[in-house]
N, C-alpha and C positions, 0 to 999 in steps of 0.2 A: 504494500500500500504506500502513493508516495507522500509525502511531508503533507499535503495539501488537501489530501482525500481525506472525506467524511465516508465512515462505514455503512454501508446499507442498511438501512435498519426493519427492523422485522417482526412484525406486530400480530401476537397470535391474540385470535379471536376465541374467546371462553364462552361455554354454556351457560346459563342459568342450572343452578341446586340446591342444597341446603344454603347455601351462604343469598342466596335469595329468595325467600321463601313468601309467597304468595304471586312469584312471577311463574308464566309459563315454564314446566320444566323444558331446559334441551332449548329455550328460547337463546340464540346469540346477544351477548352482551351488546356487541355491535346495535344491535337495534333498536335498543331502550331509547327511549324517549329522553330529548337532554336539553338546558334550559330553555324550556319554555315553550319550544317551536322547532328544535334543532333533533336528532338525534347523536349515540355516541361514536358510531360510523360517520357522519357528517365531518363533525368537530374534529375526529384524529382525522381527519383527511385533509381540514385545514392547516391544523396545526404543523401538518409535515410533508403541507407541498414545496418546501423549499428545500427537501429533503430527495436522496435516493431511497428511498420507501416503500414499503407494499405490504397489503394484510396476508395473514397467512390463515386458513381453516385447515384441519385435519380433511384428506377426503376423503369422503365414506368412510372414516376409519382406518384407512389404508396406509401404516404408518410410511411400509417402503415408499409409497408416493409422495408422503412427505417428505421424507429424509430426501429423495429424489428434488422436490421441489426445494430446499434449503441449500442442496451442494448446486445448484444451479442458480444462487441468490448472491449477489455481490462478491466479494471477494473473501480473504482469509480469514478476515476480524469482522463480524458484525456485531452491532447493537442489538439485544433481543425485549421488547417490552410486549404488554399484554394488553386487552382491549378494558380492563378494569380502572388503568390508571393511563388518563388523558394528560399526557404530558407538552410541553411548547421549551423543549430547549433554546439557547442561542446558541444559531447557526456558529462561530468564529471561534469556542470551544472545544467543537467535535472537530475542527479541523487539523487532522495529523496529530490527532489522538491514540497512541497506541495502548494496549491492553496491556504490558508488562508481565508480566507472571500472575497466575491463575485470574479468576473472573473479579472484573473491576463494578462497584455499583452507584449508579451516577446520584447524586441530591443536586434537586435542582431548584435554585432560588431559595435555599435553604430548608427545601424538604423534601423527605426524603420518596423516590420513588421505585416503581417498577421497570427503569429501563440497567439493565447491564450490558457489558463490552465483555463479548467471548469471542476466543476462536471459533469457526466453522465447525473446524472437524468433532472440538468437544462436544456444541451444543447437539449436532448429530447422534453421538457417540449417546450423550444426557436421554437424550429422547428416545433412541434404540435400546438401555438400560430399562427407563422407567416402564415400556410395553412388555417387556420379558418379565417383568415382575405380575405380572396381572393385570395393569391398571386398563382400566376401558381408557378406549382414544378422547372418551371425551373430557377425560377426567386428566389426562398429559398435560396441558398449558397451566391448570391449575397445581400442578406437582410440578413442575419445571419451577414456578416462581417463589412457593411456597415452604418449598421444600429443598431440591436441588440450585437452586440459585442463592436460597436466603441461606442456606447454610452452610453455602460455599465461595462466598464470595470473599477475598482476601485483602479486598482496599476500598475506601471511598473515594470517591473525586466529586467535590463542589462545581458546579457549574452556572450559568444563569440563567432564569425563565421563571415555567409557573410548573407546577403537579397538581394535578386533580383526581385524589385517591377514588376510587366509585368501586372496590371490592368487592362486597357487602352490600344488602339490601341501605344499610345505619348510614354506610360512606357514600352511598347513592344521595338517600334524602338530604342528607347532610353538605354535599355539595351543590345539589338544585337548590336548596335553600338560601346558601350562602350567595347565591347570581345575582341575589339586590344587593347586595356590599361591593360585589366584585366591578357591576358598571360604575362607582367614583372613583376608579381605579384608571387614569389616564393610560397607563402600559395595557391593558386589559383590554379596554376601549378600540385600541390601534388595530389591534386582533379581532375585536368582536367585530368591527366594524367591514370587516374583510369578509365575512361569516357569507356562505352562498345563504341566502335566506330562501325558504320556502315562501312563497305568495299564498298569504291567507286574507280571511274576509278581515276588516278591522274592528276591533272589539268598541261594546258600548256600555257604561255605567249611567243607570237612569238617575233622577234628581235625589232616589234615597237610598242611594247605594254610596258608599263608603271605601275607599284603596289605600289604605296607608304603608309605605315602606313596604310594598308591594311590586310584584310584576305582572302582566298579565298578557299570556300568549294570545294570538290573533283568533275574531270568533267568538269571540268570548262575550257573557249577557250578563252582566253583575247590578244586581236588586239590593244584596244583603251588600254584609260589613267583610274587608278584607281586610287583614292586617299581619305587616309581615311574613308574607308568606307568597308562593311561587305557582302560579294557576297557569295552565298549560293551554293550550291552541283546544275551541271548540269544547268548553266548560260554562255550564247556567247555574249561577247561584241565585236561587231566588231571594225575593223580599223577606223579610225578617230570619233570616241563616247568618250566620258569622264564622269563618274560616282563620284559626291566628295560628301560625308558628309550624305551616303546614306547607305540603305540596299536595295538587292536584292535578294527575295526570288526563291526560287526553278524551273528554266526550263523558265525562259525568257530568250527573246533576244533581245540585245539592239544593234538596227542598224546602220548603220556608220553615224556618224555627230549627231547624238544625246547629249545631253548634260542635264546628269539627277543629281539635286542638292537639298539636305535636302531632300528627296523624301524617304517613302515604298512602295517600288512595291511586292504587294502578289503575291502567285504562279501562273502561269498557266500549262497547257500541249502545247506546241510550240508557235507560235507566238509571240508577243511581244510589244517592243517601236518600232513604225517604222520611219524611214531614216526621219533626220534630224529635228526630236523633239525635246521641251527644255518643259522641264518639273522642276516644282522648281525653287527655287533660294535664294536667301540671304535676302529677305523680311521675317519680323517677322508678317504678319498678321496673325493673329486668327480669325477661321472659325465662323461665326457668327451662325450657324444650330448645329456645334458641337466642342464649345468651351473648354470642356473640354479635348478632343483628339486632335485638330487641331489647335495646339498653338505654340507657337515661329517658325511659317512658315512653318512647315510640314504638308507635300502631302500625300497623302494616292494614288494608284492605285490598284483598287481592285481587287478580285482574277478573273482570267478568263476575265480579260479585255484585247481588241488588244487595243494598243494607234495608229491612222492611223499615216502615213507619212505627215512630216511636219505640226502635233500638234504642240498647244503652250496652255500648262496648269501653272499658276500660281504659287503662292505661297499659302499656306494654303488652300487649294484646296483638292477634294475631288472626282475622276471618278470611278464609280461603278455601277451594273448592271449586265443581263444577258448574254449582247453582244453589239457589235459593228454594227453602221451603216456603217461603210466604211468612212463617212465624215469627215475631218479632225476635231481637235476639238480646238476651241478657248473659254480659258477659265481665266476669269479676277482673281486677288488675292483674295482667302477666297470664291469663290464657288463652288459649288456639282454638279455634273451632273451625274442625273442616267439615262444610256444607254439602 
């Protein structure tokens, strides 16, 4: 590689599983929904078109085709990162960056991420390991990162940009959330501004509707109180509902007198929260089934779930499944219920 080359870098795409739990299982990370209007395919495409670049899927499961597809990818040293963590390095860094001895892992803008600098032949070698052991192919990027990379890496290198950890269902919300902080960020701004935007309808807040430190994706029909919180493209919050410290994904509808807090609510196609639900709140319980994701009191509502009229779902709580009985649902702090 000469002095002036940037590594190729090479971005494998992870499933949805336990670490997200009320998404589609087997759903690509790639295609979550990502602030506001964007997805997380969108954004790392942004982020690293100034980059020699490309996603990688397992195909079919076929790891030789993988391993085929990687000896045929840039040259000796690449950069390997994962579709969990949305990274924006500076370009003049990686240039004639060498790996040194064993696997290097980059922090960027002073925190810390998923992209590392390996040899070729290793990560090859990494990946041809981890299948011989058992593991389903789908299950390989998440043990490459997790496992073989985090426990093997031998140096840090400081770099400059941003990280955007999305792991976890926790570091998903958790960074949709944070996208009203991130636009007074002049550096951010420069980026987002570049963003290929989807064309949507323009959203509308009637005379007694309420937005405070809020964002609101395109499409969107806000009646009720927003506050602080991250509403996504094609979302009806009616008149008297109030939304705080929340994200809501794509084509719900949160009914009047609703009252949804610390909560993700995933996509559906119509339906929604119904009339005069409280879902969330200001309880820090941690989900005892999946304490990793469902910590400092966040809800999870899974994708294609109706919530009937006048539920009452908890804190650190978790509704997911293939449908709705109609019954309303009472549900105490820190439990699951699959529908």
């Amino acid at each position: 590689m000469s002095p002036a080359a940037v590594p190729h870098i090479v971005i494998f795409d992870e499933p949805a599983d336990d670490r997200f739990p009320g998404f589609e299982s087997g759903r690509p990370v790639s295609e979550f929904p990502f602030w506001s209007k964007f997805t997380v395919e969108s954004v790392t495409d942004a982020m690293f078109k100034r980059f020699d670049y490309s996603r990688i899927k397992i195909p079919d499961g076929d790891i030789d085709a993988l391993c085929g597809v990687l000896e045929n990818t840039g040259g000796d040293i690449l950069v390997a990162g994962r579709s969990g963590n949305i990274t924006m390095p500076d370009t003049v860094p990686l240039n004639g960056m060498s790996r040194g001895k064993g696997i290097v892992k980059l922090q960027i803008g002073g925190v810390p991420s998923d992209l590392y600098l390996i040899g070729k032949s290793d990560l090859i070698k990494a990946v041809r390991s981890l299948s011989e052991h058992g593991n389903s192919p789908g299950r390989i990027p998440v043990l490459l990162f997790e496992k073989y990379f985090f426990d093997g890496f031998e140096r840090i290198v400081g770099i400059g940009g941003s990280s955007f950890l999305l792991r976890d269902g926790f570091e998903f919300f958790r960074e949709n959330l944070r996208f009203a902080s991130y636009l007074n960020d002049p550096l951010f701004m420069e980026f987002y501004s570049g963003l290929a935007d989807t064309p949507t309808e323009g959203s509308s807040v009637s005379d007694r509707g309420v937005v405070r430190e809020s964002v609101l994706g395109g499409g969107c029909r806000i009646c009720g109180t927003i506050e602080n919180s991250v509403i996504f493209h094609d979302v009806v919050v009616e008149e008297g509902a109030a939304v705080r410290d929340s994200v809501i994904l794509p084509f719900n509808r949160v009914e009047g007198g609703c009252i949804i807090q610390n909560t993700l609510v995933l996509p559906r196609k119509g339906g929604g929260i119904g009339a005069g639900s409280i879902i969330g709140g200001t309880d820090l319980t941690t989900n005892r089934s999946f304490p990793r994701v469902l910590r400092e009191g966040l809800t999870i509502v899974g994708e294609g779930i109706e919530i009937p009229p006048g539920s009452r779902i908890g804190s650190g709580c978790l509704v997911r499944g293939p449908g709705s009985s109609g019954r309303r649902i009472r549900l105490k702090n820190g439990c699951v219920l699959d529908r």
